[in-house]
N, C-alpha and C positions, 0 to 999 in steps of 0.2 A: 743479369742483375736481379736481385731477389728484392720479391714485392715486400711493400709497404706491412700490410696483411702477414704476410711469412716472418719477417723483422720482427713485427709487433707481438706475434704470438711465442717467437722463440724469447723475446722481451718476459713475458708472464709464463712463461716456464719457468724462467730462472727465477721472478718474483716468488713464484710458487714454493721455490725449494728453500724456500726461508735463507738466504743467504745474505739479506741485502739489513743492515745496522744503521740506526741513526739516532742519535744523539743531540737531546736542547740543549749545545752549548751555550752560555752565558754571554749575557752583550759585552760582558767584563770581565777577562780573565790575566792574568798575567803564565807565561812557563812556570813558576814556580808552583801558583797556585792550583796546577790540573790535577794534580793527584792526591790531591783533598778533596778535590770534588767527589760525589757520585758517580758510579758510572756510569750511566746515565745521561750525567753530564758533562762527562770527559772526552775533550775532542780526540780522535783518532791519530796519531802520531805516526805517518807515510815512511816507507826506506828513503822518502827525499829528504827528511829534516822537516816535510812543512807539517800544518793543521789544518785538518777541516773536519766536516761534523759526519759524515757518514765512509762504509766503505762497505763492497761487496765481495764476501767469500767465495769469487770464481773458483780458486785454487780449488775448494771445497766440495765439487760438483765430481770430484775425481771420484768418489764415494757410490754416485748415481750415473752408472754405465751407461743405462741407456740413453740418459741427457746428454754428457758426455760426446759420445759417440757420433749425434745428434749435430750437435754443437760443431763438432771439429766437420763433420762431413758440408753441412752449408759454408763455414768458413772457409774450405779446401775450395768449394764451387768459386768462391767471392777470387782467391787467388788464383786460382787458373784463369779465372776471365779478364786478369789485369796482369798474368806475365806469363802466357803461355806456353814459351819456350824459355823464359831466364832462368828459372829455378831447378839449382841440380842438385844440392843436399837443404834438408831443413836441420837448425841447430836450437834445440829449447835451451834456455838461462835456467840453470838452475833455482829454485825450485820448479815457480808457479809455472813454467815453459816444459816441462820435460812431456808431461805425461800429453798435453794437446797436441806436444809438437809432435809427438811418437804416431797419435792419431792422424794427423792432419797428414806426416807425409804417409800414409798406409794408402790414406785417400788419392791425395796427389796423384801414387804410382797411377790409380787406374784413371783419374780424369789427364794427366798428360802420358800416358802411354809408353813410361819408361819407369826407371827404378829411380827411388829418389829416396839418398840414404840420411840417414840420420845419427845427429850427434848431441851432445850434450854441453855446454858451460857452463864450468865450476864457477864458486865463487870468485872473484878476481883478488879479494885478500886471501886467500886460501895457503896455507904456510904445511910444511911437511907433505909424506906422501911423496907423489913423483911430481908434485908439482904441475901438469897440466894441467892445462885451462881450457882445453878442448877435449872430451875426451870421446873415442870411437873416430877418432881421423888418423893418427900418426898410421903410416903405412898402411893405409886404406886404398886399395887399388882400385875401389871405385868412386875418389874424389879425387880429382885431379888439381894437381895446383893450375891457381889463378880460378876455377871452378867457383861459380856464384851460389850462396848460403843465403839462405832468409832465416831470420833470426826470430825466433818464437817466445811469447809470453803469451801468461790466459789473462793478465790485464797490464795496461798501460796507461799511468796514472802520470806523472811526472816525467816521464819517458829515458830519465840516466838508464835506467837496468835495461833496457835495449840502446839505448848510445852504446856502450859499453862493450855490450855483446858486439854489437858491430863493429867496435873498434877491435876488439879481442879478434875476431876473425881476420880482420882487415890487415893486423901487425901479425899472423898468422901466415901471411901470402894470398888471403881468400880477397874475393869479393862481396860488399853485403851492399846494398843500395835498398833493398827492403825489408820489413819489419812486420808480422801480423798479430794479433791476439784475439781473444773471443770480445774483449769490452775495452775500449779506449774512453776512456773520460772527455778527451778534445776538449781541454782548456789549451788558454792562449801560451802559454809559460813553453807546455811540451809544444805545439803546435810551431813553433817558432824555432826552439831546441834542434830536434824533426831536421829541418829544411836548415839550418846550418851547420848538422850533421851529416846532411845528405841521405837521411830517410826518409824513404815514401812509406806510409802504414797503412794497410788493406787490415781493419775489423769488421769484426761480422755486426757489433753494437757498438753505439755510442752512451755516455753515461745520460746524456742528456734524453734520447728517445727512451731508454730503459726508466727513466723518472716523469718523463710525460704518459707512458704505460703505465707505471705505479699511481700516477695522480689519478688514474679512472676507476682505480680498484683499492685504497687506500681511505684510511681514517686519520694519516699521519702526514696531512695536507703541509701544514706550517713548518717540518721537521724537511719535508721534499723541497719545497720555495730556498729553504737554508740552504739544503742544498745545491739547487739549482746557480742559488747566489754564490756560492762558490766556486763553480765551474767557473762562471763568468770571468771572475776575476778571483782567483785563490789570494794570491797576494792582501789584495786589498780585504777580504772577506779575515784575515789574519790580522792585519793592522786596526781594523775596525776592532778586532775585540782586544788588542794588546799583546797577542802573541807573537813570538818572531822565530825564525826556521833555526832549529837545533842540528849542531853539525855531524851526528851520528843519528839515524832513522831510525824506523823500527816498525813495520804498523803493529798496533798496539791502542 
């Protein structure tokens, strides 16, 4: 298990890389009204349909290798030490999934002592082309059917885009029972989602300890508390200002 100390500093790395947005959205908004706002002060619009006031550009860190690399190797540590013989291919969701997942299982091979292949999921609306939704598996003789896939993302916010991936797997013939990423938000919504999906999720961060790191090094006290309020309870953090989940996402 990785210390406290270790968390917190790979926490202000990423603070570092300028990746992390936030926005004073208004006590008063309604949907229609967001894009008259400022940007400024326009709340963040999730691939879940909801609102909230901040988000952090993990995907983004693809740019800074050595972080990067960093990143995926303590997260590899974090899942081997919670399935050390389950995991036999890793599969990244396309996008924000590909390139950690790529890292993570490179790591895996040498922390569990075998090879551990990797794959990719397409979008699941994805029309034309040959149509797969998995791609690097058909006739892969080294993934075996009924063979256990941990489904990859570099953040988990809402958590559909890893349901999804799992389910994709699952109606595949695979196994998927877990799910990793470099930063999970751990609000109640996914948390709950999670466990009547039948995912367990090993991250390497939570959104919550990554904004008690910011609050020590930060001038953007009042902007982090929002957010934090929103963790707790998204839902309600949306209703308080008048917003309600749009059924096509986007972040944005």
């Amino acid at each position: 298990m990785l210390s406290k100390t270790t968390l917190d500093r790979l926490a202000l790395e990423i603070l570092r890389a300028n990746v992390l947005e936030l926005r004073a959205v208004p006590q008063k908004v309604t949907n229609e009204q967001v894009e008259s706002l400022p940007i400024k002060e326009r709340p963040f619009l999730y691939a879940s349909g909801n609102w909230g006031p901040g988000y952090l550009m993990i995907k983004g860190l693809v740019g800074r290798k050595v972080l990067a690399r960093c990143l995926a190797r303590y997260l590899a540590f974090q899942i081997a030490e919670k399935w050390p013989t389950e995991i036999d291919f890793v599969a990244g969701n396309v996008t924000g999934g590909m390139i950690p997942g790529w890292l993570v299982s490179e790591e895996l091979e040498v922390l569990l002592g075998k090879q551990i292949p990797f794959v990719y999921i397409r979008e699941l609306r994805k029309t034309g082309g040959q149509k797969e939704l998995i791609t690097g598996i058909q006739n892969n003789p080294e993934i075996s059917p009924n063979s256990n896939g941990l489904d990859m993302e570099e953040l988990v916010n809402f958590a559909q885009t890893i349901i999804n991936g799992a389910n994709c797997l699952r109606d595949a013939g695979y196994q998927c029972k877990g799910g990793a990423c470099i930063l999970y938000y751990d609000n109640p919504i996914a948390n709950k989602d999670l466990v009547a999906a039948g995912i367990e999720m090993v991250s390497l961060l939570t959104l919550p300890r990554v904004i008690d790191v910011a609050l020590q090094h930060s001038n953007q006290k009042d902007l982090l508390k929002d957010y934090r309020r929103f963790i707790e309870n998204p839902l309600q953090w949306q209703a308080d200002r008048g917003l309600t989940r749009v059924e096509k996402g986007g972040t944005k």
